[in-house]
C-alpha positions in Angstrom: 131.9 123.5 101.2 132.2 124.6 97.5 135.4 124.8 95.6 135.1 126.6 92.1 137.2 126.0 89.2 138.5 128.8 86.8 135.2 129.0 84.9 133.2 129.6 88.6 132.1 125.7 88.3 131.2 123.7 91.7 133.9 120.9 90.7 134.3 119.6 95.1 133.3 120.4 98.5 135.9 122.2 100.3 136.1 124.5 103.6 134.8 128.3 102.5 134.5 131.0 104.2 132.9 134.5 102.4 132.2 138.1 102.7 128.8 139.3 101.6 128.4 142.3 99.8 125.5 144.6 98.5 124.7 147.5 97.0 121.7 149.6 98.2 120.8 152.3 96.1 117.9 153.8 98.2 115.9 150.9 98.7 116.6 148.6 102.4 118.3 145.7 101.3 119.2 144.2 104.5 116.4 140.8 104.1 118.1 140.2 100.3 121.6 140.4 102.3 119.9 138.1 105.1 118.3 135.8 102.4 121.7 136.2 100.8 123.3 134.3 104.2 120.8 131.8 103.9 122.2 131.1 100.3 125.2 130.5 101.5 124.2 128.1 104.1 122.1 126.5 101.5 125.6 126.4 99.7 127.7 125.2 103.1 129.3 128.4 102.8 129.9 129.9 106.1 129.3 133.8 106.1 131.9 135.3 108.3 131.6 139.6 107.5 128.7 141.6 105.7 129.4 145.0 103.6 126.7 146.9 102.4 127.5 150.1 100.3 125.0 153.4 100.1 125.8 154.4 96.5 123.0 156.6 93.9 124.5 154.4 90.8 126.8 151.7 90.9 130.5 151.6 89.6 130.8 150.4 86.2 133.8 148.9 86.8 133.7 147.2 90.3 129.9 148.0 91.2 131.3 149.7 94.3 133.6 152.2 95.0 137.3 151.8 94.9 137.8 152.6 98.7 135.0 149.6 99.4 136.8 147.4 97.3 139.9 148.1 99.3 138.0 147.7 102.3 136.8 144.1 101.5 140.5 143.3 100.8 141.4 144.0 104.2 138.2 142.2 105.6 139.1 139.2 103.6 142.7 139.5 105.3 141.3 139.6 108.7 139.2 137.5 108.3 140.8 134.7 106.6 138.1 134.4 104.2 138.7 133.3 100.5 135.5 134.4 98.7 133.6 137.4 98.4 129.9 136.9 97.4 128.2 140.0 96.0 124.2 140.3 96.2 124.1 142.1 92.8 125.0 140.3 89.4 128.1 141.2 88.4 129.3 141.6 84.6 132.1 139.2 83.1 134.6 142.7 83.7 133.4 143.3 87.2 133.9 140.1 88.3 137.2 140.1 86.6 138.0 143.7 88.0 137.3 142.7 91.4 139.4 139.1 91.6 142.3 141.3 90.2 141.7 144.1 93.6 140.8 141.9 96.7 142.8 138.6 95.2 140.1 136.0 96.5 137.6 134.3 94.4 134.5 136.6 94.0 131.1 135.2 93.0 127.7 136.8 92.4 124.0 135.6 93.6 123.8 134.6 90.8 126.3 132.0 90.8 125.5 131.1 94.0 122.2 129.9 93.5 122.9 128.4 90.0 125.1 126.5 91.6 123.2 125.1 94.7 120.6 124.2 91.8 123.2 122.3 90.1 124.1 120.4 93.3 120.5 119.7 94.4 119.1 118.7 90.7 118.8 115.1 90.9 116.7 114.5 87.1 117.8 114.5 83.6 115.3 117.1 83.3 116.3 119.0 86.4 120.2 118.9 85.6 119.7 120.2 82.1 117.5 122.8 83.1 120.2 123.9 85.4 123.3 123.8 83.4 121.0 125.8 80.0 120.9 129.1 82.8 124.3 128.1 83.6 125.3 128.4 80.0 123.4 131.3 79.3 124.8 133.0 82.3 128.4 132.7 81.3 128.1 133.1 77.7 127.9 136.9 78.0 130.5 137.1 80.4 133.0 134.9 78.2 135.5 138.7 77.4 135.4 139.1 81.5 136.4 135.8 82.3 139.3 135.5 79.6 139.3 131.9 80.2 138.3 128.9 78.4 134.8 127.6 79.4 135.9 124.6 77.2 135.1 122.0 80.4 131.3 122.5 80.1 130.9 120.1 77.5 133.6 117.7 77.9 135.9 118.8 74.7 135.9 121.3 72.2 137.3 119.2 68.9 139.5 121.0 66.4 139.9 124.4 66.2 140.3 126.6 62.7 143.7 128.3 61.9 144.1 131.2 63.3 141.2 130.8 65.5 141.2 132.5 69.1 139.8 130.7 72.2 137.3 132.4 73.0 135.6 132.2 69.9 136.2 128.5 70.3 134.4 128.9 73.6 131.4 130.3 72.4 131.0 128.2 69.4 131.1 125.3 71.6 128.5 127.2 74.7 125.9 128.1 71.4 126.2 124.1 70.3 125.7 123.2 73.7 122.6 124.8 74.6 121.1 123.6 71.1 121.6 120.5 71.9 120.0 120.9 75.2 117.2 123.0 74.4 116.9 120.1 71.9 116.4 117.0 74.6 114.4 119.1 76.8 111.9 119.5 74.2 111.9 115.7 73.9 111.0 115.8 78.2 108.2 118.7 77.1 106.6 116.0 74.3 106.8 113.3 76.7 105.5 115.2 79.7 102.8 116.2 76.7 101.1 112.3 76.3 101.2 112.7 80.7 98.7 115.6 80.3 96.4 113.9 77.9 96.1 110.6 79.9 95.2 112.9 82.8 93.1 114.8 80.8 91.6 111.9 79.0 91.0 110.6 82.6 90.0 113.4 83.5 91.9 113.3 87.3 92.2 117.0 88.5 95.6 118.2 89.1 97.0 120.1 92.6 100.1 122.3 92.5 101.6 123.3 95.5 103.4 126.8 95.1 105.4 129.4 97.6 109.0 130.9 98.6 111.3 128.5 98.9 111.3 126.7 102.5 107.2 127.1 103.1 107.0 124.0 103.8 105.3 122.6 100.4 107.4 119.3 100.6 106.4 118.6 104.6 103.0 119.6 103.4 102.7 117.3 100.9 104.1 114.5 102.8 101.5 115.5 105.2 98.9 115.0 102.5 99.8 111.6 101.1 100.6 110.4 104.8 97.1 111.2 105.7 95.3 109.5 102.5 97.9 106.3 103.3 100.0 107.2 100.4 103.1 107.8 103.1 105.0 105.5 100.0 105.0 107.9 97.9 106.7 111.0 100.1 109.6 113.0 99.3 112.5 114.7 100.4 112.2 117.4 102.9 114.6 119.1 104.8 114.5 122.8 106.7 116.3 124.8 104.1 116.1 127.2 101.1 115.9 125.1 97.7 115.6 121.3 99.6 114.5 120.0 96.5 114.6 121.1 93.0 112.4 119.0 90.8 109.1 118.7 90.4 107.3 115.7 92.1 103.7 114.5 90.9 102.3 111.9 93.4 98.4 110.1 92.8 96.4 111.1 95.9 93.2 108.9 96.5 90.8 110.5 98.7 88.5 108.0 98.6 87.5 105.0 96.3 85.8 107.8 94.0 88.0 110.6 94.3 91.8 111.1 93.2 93.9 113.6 91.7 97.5 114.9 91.4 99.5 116.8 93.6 102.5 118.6 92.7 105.5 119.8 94.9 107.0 122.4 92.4 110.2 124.1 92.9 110.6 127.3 96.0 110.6 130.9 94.4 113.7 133.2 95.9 113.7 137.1 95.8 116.0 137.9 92.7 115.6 134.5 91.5 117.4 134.3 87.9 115.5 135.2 85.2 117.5 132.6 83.3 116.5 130.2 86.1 112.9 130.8 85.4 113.1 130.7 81.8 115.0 127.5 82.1 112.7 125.8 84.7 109.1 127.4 82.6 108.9 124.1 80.5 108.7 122.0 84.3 106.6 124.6 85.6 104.0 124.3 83.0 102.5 122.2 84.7 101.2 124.9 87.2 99.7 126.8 84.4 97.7 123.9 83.9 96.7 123.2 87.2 93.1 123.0 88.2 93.9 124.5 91.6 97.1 126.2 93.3 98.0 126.0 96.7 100.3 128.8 97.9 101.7 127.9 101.3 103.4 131.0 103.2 105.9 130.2 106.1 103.3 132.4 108.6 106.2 132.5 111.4 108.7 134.6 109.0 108.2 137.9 109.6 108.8 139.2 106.1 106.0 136.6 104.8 104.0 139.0 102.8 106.9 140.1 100.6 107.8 136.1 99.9 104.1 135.8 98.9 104.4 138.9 96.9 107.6 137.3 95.3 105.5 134.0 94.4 102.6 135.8 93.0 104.5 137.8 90.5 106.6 134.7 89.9 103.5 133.1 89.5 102.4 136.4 86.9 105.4 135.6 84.9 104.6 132.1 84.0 101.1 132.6 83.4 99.5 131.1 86.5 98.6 134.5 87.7 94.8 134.1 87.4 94.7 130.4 88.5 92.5 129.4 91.3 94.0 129.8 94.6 93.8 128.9 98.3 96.3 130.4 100.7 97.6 127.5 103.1 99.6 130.0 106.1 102.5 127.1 107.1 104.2 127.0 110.9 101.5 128.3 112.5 103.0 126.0 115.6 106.0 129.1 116.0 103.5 132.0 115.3 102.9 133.7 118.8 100.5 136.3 117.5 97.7 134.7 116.3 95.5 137.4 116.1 98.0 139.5 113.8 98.4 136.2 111.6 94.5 136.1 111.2 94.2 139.1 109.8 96.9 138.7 107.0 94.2 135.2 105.7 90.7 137.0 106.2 88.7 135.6 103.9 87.1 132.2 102.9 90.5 131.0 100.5 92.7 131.2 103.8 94.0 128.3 106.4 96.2 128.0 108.9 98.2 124.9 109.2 101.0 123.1 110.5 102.5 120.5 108.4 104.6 119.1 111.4 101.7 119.0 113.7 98.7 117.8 111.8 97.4 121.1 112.1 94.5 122.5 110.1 95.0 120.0 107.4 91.5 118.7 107.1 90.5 121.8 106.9 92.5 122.4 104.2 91.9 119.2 102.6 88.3 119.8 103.3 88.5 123.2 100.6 90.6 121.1 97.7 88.2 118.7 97.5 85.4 121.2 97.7 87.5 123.1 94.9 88.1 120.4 92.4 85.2 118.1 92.8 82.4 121.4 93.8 80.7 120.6 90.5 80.0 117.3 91.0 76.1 116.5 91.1 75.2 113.1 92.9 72.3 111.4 91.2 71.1 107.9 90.0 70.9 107.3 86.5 68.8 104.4 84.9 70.3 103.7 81.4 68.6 101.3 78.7 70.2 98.3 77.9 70.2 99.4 74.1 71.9 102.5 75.8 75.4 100.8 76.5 77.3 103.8 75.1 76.1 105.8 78.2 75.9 103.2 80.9 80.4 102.3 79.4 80.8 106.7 79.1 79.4 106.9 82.7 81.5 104.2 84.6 84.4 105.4 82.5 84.0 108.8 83.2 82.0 109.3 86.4 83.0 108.8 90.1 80.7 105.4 90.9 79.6 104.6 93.8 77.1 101.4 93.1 76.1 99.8 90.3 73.0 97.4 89.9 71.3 95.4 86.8 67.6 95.7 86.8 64.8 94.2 85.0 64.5 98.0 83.0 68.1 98.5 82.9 71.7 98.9 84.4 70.9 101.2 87.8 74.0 103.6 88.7 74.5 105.7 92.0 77.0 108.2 90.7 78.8 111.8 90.9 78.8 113.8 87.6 80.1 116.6 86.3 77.5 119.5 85.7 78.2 119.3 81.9 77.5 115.2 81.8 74.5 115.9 84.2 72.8 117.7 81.8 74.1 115.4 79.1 72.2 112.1 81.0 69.4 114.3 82.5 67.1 112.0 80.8 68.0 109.1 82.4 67.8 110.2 86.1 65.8 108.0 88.2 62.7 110.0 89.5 
């Protein structure tokens, strides 16, 4: 389990044992304090008390009232537990405020999920992506902590006379995330010459999108399994935020059809707004996806407010209008069909199991229908003075035969509507 460091750093895994606490003012909180668990056990952290406060405005101070705060000391006595995890962020002060009262580490949900993102990034990309929001997070809060965040980057150097600390500190923090915001641009120009082979290619691209644990990963495992690309799978695992980085994988329908498929990082209720600003350059991708695919964990039964979660996610970075299909995930553990059904009416909605094999032609049917609808099978007799068009077609065109004729090179092909009408002139009638 996670042991923190003075700065609120995972720095080893070490038994842990928390309280939860949230603040409902008004609104029912108890799936956030439920997701909240799952955090946790995301985090190895094993939830042993829940305390949920009815306030109309928080305390500035501790967020909750002084008698709560006294009451989580004594739960964290009985208990035995040694951190206190609030669902709320929590300033530098409060966090300071409250360390000071119950004398246990105290953490926000914040925190928590930064840091299961920092444990879980395996890329360059990924890890720098993580520790930006982690810098971003703390540099506000560097008065509340009082302590030197001088371990985040290895070294401060020399310090002027007379200098304090924490002006040190966030010196160093604003140099950091420079030079971070610095190399990730680098990633963003390389990822840039990626898009323009694909585009120059012309291979449509796939993003799978939803709350985190849907089942995109199994789902896409399913997919390249099924078009004998199982080489090419990747990690899955039955838990919030599995994996962390975004996987791009070739799939080849056929020998005339291919395109991309992404697995791109789970969306969380709350999720960090520094988290998504961090992650937008990664997810940029989906904004320039041809088609989404939002696959909802249908045996949850607070699935419509994850999908409501993704969609404004999805708002927020610009993918809002995208093309969409609905792929409704686990249908195996859903006992009411019926009541499922009615939550997909319409054309854009499946029903699928990734386990089971379930409903994933279908579904596979409706991509390919999606990203390759426009495509206009004809035969096209081209000139041999024409090579320009008979080299743009075989480039560019999914071809299915090709044959040299006494009048010319022969090719049984799918265009696009635009070429078609470009080449019109050389159908064979």
């Amino acid at each position: 389990m996670l042991k923190f460091n003075d700065q609120n750093e995972v720095i080893r895994e070490e038994e842990y044992k928390a309280i939860l606490v949230g603040v409902q003012l008004g609104e029912d909180i108890s799936y956030s304090m439920e997701e909240l668990k799952g955090l946790c056990e995301a985090a190895s952290v094993e939830s042993v008390g829940m305390v949920i406060q009815n306030m109309e405005r928080p305390n500035s101070a501790t967020l909750v009232g002084s008698g709560k705060v006294e009451e989580i000391r004594e739960l964290c006595e009985n208990m035995e537990a040694d951190l206190v995890v609030f669902n709320d962020e929590l300033s530098g002060m409060q966090l300071r405020n409250l360390e000071d009262a119950i004398g246990v580490r105290v953490i926000d949900r914040v925190i928590l999920i930064l840091d299961i993102f920092a444990k879980r990034a395996t890329t360059r990309e990924g890890k720098l992506q993580v520790e930006l929001a982690q810098l971003k997070y703390r540099i506000p809060r560097l008065t509340g902590f009082g302590k030197s965040l001088s371990r985040l980057g290895g070294g401060i150097g020399t310090r002027g006379p007379g200098e304090k600390k924490l002006e040190t500190d966030r010196r160093h923090i604003e140099r950091r995330i420079y030079d971070i915001k610095d190399e990730l641009d680098s990633l963003k120009r390389n990822r840039g010459i990626q898009k323009k082979l694909r585009e120059k290619n012309e291979i449509p691209v796939v993003a799978l999108v939803g709350y985190t644990n849907s089942g995109k990963s199994a789902l896409m495992n399913r997919i390249l399994t099924g078009t004998f690309n199982e080489d090419k799978k990747v990690f899955e695992e039955n838990m919030l935020f599995a994996t962390l980085d975004t996987y791009q994988r070739r799939v080849d329908l056929d020998k005339n059809h291919s395109f991309i498929l992404v697995d791109t990082i789970g969306f969380v209720s709350r999720l960090p707004h520094l988290l998504i600003d961090a992650f937008k350059s990664t997810l940029e991708i989906v904004t320039e996806a041809d088609l989404l695919v939002h696959v909802i964990d249908s045996s949850y039964e607070n699935s419509d407010f994850q999908a409501e979660v993704t969609e404004r996610v999805l708002e927020e970075i610009g993918a809002g209008s995208k093309p969409k299909i609905k792929a409704f995930n686990k249908v195996d553990l859903v006992g009411d069909r019926e009541q499922l059904e009615l939550k997909g009416t319409g054309m854009d909605s499946f029903f699928i199991s990734a386990k089971y094999d379930i409903g994933i032609g279908e579904l596979m049917d409706a991509v390919r229908s999606r990203i390759f609808g426009d495509m206009i099978r004809t035969s096209i007799l081209v000139p041999y003075t024409r090579g320009d068009v008979s080299s743009y077609i075989q480039d560019k065109a999914s071809v299915i035969s090709v044959e040299y004729t006494d009048k010319g090179t022969l090719i049984e092909c799918e265009l696009k509507e635009r070429d078609y009408g470009r080449f019109k002139e050389f159908e064979l009638k």
